[in-house]
GUMARZA-506520 format. One record per residue (C-alpha): residue number from 1; residue in one letter; x, y, z. Coordinates in steps of 0.05 Angstrom, whole numbers, plus 5000, padded with zeros to 4 digits. Last residue first. Example, Ala and Ser with C-alpha at 12.3 -4.5 7.8 and 13.67 -1.06 7.14 Angstrom:
% residues 2
    i  aa     X     Y     Z
    2   S  5273  4979  5143
    1   A  5246  4910  5156
This chain:
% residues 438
    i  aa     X     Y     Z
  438   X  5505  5640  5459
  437   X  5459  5628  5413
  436   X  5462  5682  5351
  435   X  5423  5740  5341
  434   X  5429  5775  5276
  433   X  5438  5849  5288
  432   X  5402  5898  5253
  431   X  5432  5927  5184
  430   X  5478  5990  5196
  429   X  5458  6034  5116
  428   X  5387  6047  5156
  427   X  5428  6092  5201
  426   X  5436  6139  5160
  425   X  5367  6166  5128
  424   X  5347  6119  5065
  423   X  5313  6168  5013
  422   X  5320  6127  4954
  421   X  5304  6065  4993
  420   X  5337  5988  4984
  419   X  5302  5931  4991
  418   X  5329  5887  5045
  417   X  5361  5816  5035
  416   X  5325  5747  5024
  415   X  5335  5682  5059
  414   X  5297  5619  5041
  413   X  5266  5644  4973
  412   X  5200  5608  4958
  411   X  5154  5637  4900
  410   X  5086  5610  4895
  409   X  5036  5583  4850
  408   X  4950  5580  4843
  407   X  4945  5614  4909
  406   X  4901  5612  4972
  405   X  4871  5549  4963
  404   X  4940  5514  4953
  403   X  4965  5553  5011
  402   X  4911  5536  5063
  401   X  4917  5592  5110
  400   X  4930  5607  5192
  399   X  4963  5685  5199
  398   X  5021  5703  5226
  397   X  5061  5774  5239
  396   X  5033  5811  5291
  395   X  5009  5753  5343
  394   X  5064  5709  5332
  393   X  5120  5762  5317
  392   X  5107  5797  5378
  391   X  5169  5814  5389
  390   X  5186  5818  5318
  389   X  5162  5880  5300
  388   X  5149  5891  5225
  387   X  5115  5953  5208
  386   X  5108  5963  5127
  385   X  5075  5893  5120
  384   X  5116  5836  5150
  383   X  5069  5766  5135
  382   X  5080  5695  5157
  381   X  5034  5646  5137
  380   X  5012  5593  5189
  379   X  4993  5513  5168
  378   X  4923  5498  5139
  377   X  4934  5433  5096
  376   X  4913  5445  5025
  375   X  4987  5428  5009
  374   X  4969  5359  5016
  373   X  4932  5361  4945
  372   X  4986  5398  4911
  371   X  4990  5327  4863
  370   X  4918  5354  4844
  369   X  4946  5413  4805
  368   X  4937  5490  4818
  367   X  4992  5492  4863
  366   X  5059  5500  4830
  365   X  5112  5517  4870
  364   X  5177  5565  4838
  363   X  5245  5552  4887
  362   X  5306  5578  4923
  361   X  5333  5541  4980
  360   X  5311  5461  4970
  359   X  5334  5437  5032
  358   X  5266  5411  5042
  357   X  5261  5443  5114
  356   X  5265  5512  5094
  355   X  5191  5506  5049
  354   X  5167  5469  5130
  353   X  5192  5532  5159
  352   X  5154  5578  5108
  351   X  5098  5535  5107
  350   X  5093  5553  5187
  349   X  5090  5512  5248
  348   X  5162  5515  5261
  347   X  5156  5592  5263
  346   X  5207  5621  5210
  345   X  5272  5647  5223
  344   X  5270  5718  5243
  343   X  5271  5780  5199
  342   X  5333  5822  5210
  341   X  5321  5902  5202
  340   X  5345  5950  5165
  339   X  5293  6008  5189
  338   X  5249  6055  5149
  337   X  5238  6111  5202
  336   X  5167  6120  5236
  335   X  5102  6136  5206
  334   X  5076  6076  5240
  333   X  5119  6048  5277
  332   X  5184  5994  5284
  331   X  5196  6015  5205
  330   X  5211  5965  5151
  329   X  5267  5948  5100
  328   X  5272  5873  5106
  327   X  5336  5829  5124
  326   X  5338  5752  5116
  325   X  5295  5693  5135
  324   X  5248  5644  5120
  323   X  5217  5679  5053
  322   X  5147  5682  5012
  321   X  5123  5707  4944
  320   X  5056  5683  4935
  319   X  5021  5690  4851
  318   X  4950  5683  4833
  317   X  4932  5679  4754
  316   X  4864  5704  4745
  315   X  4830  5700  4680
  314   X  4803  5630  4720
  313   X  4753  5659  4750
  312   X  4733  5739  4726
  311   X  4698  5771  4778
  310   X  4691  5713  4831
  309   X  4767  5709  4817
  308   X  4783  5774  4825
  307   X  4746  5786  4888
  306   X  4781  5734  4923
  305   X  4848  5763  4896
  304   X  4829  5831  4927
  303   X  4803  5816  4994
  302   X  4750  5787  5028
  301   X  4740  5789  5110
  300   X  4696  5762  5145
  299   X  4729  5742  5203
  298   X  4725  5677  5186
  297   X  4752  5694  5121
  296   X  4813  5726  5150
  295   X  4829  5654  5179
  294   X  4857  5640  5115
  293   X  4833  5601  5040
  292   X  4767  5650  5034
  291   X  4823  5711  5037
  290   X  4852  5688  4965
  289   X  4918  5707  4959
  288   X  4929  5778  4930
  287   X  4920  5832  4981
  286   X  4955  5794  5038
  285   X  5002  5767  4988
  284   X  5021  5848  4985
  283   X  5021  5883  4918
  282   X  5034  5888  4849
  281   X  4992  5878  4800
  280   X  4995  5856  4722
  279   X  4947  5880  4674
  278   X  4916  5843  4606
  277   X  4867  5910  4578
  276   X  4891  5884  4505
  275   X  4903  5954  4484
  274   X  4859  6007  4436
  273   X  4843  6063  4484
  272   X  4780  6030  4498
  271   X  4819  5962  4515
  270   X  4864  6001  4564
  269   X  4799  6028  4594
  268   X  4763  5967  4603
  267   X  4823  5938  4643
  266   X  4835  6002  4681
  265   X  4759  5992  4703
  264   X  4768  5920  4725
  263   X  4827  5946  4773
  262   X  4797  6002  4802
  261   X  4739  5970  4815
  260   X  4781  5901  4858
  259   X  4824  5968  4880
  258   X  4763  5989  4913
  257   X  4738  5928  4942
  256   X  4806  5921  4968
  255   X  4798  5989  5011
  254   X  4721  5973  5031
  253   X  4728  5905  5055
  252   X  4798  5934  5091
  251   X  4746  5985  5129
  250   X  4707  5933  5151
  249   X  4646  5968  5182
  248   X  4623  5955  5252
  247   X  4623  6018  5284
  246   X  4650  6085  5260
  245   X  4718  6118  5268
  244   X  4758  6085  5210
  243   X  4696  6088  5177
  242   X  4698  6168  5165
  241   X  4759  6148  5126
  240   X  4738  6093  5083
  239   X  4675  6128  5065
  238   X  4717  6189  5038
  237   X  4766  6153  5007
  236   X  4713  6112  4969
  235   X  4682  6175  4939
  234   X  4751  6216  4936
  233   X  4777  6154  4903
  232   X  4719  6152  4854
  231   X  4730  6221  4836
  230   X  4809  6203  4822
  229   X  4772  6146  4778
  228   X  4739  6202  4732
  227   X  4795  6241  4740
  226   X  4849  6196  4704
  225   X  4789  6162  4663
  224   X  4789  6241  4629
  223   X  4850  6257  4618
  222   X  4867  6186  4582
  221   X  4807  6182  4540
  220   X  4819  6254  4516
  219   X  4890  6250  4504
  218   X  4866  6191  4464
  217   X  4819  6240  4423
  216   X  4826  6311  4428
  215   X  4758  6321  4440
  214   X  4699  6274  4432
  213   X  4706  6254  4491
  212   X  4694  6311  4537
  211   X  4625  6313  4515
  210   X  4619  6232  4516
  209   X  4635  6232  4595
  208   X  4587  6279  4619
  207   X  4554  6228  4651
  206   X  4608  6198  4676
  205   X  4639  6264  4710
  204   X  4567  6277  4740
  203   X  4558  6217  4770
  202   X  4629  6220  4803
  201   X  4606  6291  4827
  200   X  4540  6266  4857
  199   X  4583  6216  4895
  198   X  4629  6264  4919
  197   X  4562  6315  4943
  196   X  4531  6245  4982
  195   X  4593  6223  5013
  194   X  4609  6297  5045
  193   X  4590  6280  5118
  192   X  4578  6351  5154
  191   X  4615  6361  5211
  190   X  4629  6346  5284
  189   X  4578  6296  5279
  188   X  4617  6239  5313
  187   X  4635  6202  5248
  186   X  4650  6260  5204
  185   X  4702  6288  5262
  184   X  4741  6230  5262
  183   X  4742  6210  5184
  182   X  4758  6293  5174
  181   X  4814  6279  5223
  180   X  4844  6223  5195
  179   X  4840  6254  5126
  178   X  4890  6314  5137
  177   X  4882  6370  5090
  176   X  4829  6409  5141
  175   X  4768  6446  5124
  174   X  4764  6425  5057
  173   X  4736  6356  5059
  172   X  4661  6392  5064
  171   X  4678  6434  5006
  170   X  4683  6383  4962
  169   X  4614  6396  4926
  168   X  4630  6468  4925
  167   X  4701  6456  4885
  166   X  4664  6406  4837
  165   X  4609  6459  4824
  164   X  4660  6515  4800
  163   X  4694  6455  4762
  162   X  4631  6446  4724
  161   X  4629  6526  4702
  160   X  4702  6507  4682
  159   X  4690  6457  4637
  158   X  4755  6425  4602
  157   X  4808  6450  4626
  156   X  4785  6471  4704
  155   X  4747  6403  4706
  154   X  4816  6380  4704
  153   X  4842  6408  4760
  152   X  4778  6401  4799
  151   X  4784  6329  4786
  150   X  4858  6326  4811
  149   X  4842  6370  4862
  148   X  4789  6313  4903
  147   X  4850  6257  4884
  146   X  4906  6303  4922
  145   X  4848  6308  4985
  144   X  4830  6240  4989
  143   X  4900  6203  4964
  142   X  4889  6141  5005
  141   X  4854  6103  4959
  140   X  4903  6054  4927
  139   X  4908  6016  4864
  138   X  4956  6062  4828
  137   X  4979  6057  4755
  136   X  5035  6041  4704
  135   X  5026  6046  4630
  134   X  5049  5999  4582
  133   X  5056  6043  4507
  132   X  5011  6004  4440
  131   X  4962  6058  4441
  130   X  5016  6112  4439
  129   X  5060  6083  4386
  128   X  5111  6035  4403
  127   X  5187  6064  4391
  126   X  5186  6101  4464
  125   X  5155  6047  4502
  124   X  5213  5996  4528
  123   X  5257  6052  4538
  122   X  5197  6086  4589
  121   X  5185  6015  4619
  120   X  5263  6000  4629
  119   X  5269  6075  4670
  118   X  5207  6048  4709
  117   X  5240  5983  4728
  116   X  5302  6005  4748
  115   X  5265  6066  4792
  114   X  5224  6002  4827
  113   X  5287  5958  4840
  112   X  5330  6030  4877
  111   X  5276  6048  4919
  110   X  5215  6098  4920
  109   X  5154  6054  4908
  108   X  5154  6016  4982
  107   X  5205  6074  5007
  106   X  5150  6119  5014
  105   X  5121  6091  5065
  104   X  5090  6140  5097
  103   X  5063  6189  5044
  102   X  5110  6221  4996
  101   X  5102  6179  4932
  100   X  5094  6240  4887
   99   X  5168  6240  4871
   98   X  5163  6173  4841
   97   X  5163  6215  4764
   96   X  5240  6248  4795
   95   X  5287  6187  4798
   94   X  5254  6163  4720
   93   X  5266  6235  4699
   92   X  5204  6275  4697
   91   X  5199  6329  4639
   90   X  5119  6307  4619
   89   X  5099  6255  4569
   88   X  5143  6195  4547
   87   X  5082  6141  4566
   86   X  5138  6122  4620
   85   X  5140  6194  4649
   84   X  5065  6197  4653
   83   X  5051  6133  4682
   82   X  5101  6154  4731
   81   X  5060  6210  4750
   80   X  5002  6174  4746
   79   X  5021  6122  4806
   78   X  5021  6181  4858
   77   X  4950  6202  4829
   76   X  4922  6123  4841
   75   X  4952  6116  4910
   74   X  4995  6055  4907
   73   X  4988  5977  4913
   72   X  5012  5975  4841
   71   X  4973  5962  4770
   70   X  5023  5947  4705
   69   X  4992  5956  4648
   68   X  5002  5933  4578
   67   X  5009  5857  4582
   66   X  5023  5824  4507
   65   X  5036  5748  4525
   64   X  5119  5748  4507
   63   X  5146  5821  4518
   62   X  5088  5845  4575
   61   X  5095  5787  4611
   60   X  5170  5773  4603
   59   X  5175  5851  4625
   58   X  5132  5827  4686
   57   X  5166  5770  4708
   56   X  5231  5810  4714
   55   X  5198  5859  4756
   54   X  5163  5811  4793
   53   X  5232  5777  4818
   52   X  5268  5848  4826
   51   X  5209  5868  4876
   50   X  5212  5796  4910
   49   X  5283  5804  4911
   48   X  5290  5863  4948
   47   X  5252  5860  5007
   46   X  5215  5908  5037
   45   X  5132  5914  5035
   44   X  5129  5837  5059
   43   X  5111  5770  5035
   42   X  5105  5796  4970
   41   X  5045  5782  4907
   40   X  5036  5780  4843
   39   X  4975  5776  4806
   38   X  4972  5763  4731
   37   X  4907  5786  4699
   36   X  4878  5771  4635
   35   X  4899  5705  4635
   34   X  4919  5656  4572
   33   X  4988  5649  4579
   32   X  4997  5663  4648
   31   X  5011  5579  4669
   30   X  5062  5570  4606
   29   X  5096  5648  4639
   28   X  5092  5612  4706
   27   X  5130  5556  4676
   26   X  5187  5592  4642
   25   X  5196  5636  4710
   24   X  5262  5605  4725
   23   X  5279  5601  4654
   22   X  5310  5673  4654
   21   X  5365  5660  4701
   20   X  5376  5649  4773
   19   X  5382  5588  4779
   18   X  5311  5576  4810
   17   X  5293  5494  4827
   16   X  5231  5472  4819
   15   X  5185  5441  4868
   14   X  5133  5396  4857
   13   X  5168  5332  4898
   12   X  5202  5360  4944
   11   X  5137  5402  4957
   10   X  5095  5341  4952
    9   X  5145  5299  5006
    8   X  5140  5354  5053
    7   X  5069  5362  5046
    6   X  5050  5280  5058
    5   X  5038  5243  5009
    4   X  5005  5178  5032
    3   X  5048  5119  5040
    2   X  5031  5070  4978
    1   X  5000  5000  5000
């Protein structure tokens, strides 16, 4: 009678060694063939390699299966600056178009892998004609206040009697600049709630869509789906932060249902301007695995990769990045310093431990195949966002999944390094200490 496969055996035998050179991600591209959407994903906001991994992936993407947008877990105005250097438009250097990336923590889209990148995406457009250029957008809806200008901004072009009524309608959020406290003093009737006059502008930008159309053509097109989803941030924004201060309302449901919008609308609009609408995204395996496969379901919570692929199934191509050990840029705080620090060896109870354990170092995991079967098997996840504090790595940093539910392939790299920051202050250059036994 055959021994049943257990998940150390199935990952010995699935995996596939990386070497390190271009046909390390020849089976992912097989897998991506036929997707609309490739979603990649990090273990944490800071390390190197995953950023350098997807980056790679990405031009093969865009070279060999025809992706023309690249979608980031950033805020959506931030992201259109660089769109705007790598469509060749504007007098942004590649250093200088992430210069809108100022809010805490800047060093997730300002470092050294992400300006590389960039730099490649502007060469790689400037002999393909304007509907055939890869542009490079924002997911995020943080930007409440930049995103409620933007639309004024370009109301100011192209109506200004309508931009007159946009700068009334946002009058509520005007106040103050900082969002935290317009959430605070929105929920506890401190002031009016401006949902209803940012919806009625978002209405009003679609309806008036065809008028500003039929000018000026692409430029058109572009302009215009740059403000009319900057008025959806300022709708979603808004909501998101007056929830931070209410009762009972998920305000992750509402940020990844947002980019899960955000993300099928930049599809639709790449086609319209005369693309193939096929989009790669970056962000956090939090964001990308599929929440029903973790204990975040229980709480429930969805997120984006679950919402993808009740949107669009199987067009969805699901993509962990994980490590056991390393360095990782990361502050100790919120808003504090980016830090070098020294991520811990994996809890024993963890995929990442039990990925160590094979011996195997550096390899690409299918899942999406029956021999995956025990890798169903709910073990912990580890996962450093932008704050990673590692005495209370346990409760902070871990989270029970099934990994073969939760992505279709995955990534394992058993010690990574830190991703480096434009902007690094001093003492991020002296890595943390590793501990050793004494």
């Amino acid at each position: 009678m055959t021994a049943p496969m257990t998940p150390f055996l199935a990952v010995r035998a699935l995996a596939q060694r990386l070497d390190g050179n271009a046909t390390d991600y020849d089976t992912l591209l097989e897998m991506a063939a036929d997707r609309r959407f490739v979603l990649l994903g990090e273990a944490t906001h800071g390390t190197q390699e995953f950023y350098r991994m997807r980056a790679q992936i990405t031009r093969r993407l865009i070279a060999e299966h025809g992706f023309d947008a690249v979608a980031v877990e950033g805020d959506w105005p931030d992201a259109w600056r660089v769109n705007r250097y790598v469509q060749g438009e504007g007098d942004d250097d590649a250093t200088s178009s992430l210069d809108d990336f100022e809010r805490f923590p800047q060093w997730m889209w300002r470092n050294r892998e992400v300006l590389d990148f960039v730099a490649w995406l502007r060469a790689h457009n400037a002999d393909r004609s304007p509907q055939a250029r890869v542009g490079f957008y924002g997911l995020d809806l943080y930007s409440l206040y930049r995103s409620a200008d933007a639309v004024i901004r370009y109301l100011q072009q192209v109506d200004p009697e309508q931009a007159e009524i946009a700068r009334g309608r946002y009058a509520a959020l005007d106040h103050v600049r900082e969002p935290q406290v317009y959430g605070y003093q929105a929920a506890f009737g401190q002031r009016p709630a401006a949902r209803e006059a940012a919806v009625a502008q978002l209405l009003q930008l679609r309806s008036d869509a065809q008028t500003y159309l039929e000018r000026n053509g692409l430029t058109a097109i572009d302009s215009h789906f740059f403000a009319e989803r900057n008025a959806a941030v300022v709708v979603n924004a808004e909501t998101y932060y007056r929830a931070m201060f209410g009762r009972r309302v998920n305000t992750w449901n509402l940020r990844d249902a947002h980019m899960r919008d955000t993300l099928l609308a930049l599809a639709d609009y790449r086609i319209r301007r005369g693309g193939t609408g096929k989009v790669v995204v970056w962000a956090h395996n939090s964001h990308l695995g599929d929440a029903r496969a973790t204990e975040a379901h229980l709480r429930g919570e969805w997120n984006l990769g679950q919402l993808m692929r009740q949107a669009v199934g199987d067009k969805a191509l699901l993509v962990g990045f994980t490590t056991y050990t390393g360095h990782v840029s990361a502050a100790s705080q919120w808003d504090g310093d980016v830090e070098h620090k020294w991520v811990r060896p994996a809890l024993h109870d963890s995929y990442e431990y039990l990925f160590h354990s094979t011996g195997l170092d550096r390899f690409f995991l299918r899942l999406n195949t029956p021999a995956a079967e025990p890798l169903h098997e709910t073990l912990l996840e580890r996962a450093i966002g932008v704050i990673y504090v590692p005495q209370t790595e346990r409760a902070s940093h871990y989270f029970v999944t099934s990994l073969a539910q939760q992505f279709d392939a995955v990534f394992h790299l058993d010690e990574t390094a830190a991703l480096e920051p434009l902007d690094a202050p001093q003492h991020w250059h002296r890595p943390e200490a590793v501990e050793t036994a004494t």
